[in-house]
N, C-alpha and C positions, 0 to 999 in steps of 0.2 A: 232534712227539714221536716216539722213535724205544724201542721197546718189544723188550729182547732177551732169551733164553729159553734158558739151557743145557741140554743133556742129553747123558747114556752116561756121567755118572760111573760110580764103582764099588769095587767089593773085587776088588784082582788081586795075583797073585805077583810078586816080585822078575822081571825080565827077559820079565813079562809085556807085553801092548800094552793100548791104550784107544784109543776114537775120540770124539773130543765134537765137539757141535755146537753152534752158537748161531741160530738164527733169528731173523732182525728181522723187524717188521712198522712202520710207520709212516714217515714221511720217506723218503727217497731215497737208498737203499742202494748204491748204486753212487758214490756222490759221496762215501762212509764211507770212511775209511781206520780198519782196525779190529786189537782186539789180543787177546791172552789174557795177562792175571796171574794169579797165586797165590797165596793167602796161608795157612801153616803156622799150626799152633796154637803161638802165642805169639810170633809174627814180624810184622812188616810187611807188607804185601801188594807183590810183589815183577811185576815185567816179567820174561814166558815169552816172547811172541811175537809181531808183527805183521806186518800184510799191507799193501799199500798199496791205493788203490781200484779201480786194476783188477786185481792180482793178480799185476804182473809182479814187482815187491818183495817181499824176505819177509826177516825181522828174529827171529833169537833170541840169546836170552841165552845165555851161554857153557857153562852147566850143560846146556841141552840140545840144543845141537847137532849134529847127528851122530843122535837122537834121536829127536825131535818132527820134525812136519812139520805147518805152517800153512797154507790152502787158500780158497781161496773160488768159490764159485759166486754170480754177481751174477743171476742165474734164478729163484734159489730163493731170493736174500735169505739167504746163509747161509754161516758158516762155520767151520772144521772146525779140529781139532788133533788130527792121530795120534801118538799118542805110543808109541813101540818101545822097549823094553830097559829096563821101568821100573823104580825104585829107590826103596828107604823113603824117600828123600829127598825123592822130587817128591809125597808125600803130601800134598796140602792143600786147600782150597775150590779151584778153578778161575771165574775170571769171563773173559767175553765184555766188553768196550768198544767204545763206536762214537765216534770225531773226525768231527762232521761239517763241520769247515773246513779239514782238512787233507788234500791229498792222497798225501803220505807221511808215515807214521805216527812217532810220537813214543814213546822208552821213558818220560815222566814222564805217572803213573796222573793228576797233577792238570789233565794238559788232556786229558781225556778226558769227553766230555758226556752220556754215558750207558752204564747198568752194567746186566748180567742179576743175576742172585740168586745165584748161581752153583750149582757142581755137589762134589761130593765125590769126590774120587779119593782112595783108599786102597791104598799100597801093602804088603805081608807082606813079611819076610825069611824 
């Protein structure tokens, strides 16, 4: 079992930043190819970002490109999404995923085999 843990949501301005994290503990992190989704109040929970298992791949969605940046540290069991130039739009819960069969990462949330709680980013205009 693969146990993940977001934090650094928040309340921030328009064109403000955020950094989140996610920490695994359990299973064998490095063999995870892992993602961040979102899900808006009243939306679907939607594919932000993915890494692949060792870190040289990195996958985002079109809304945040140029924007976010996806990270991993396979050391610390952990990994990261900065997010720059934010926008009421990328307002929503924030969750961590861990694939533990795949070694590059997938945008569909239903193969993915484990979920943090997630975190709350709020953006202000």
């Amino acid at each position: 079992q693969v146990q993940l843990v977001e934090s650094g949501g928040g309340l921030v301005q328009a064109g403000g930043s955020l950094s989140l994290s996610c920490a695994a503990s359990g299973g064998t992190f490095s063999q995870n190819a892992m993602a961040w989704f979102r899900q808006a109040p009243g939306k679907e929970r939607e594919f932000v970002s993915a890494i692949s298992r060792s870190g040289i791949s990195t996958y985002y969605t079109d809304s945040v490109k140029g924007r976010f940046t996806i990270s991993r540290d396979n050391a610390k069991r952990t990994i990261y999404l900065q997010m720059n130039n934010l926008k009421p739009e990328d307002t929503a819960v924030y969750y961590c995923a861990a694939d533990r069969g795949r070694p590059i990462p997938t945008r569909d949330q239903y193969e993915y085999d484990y979920w943090g709680q997630g975190t709350q980013v709020t953006v202000s205009s």
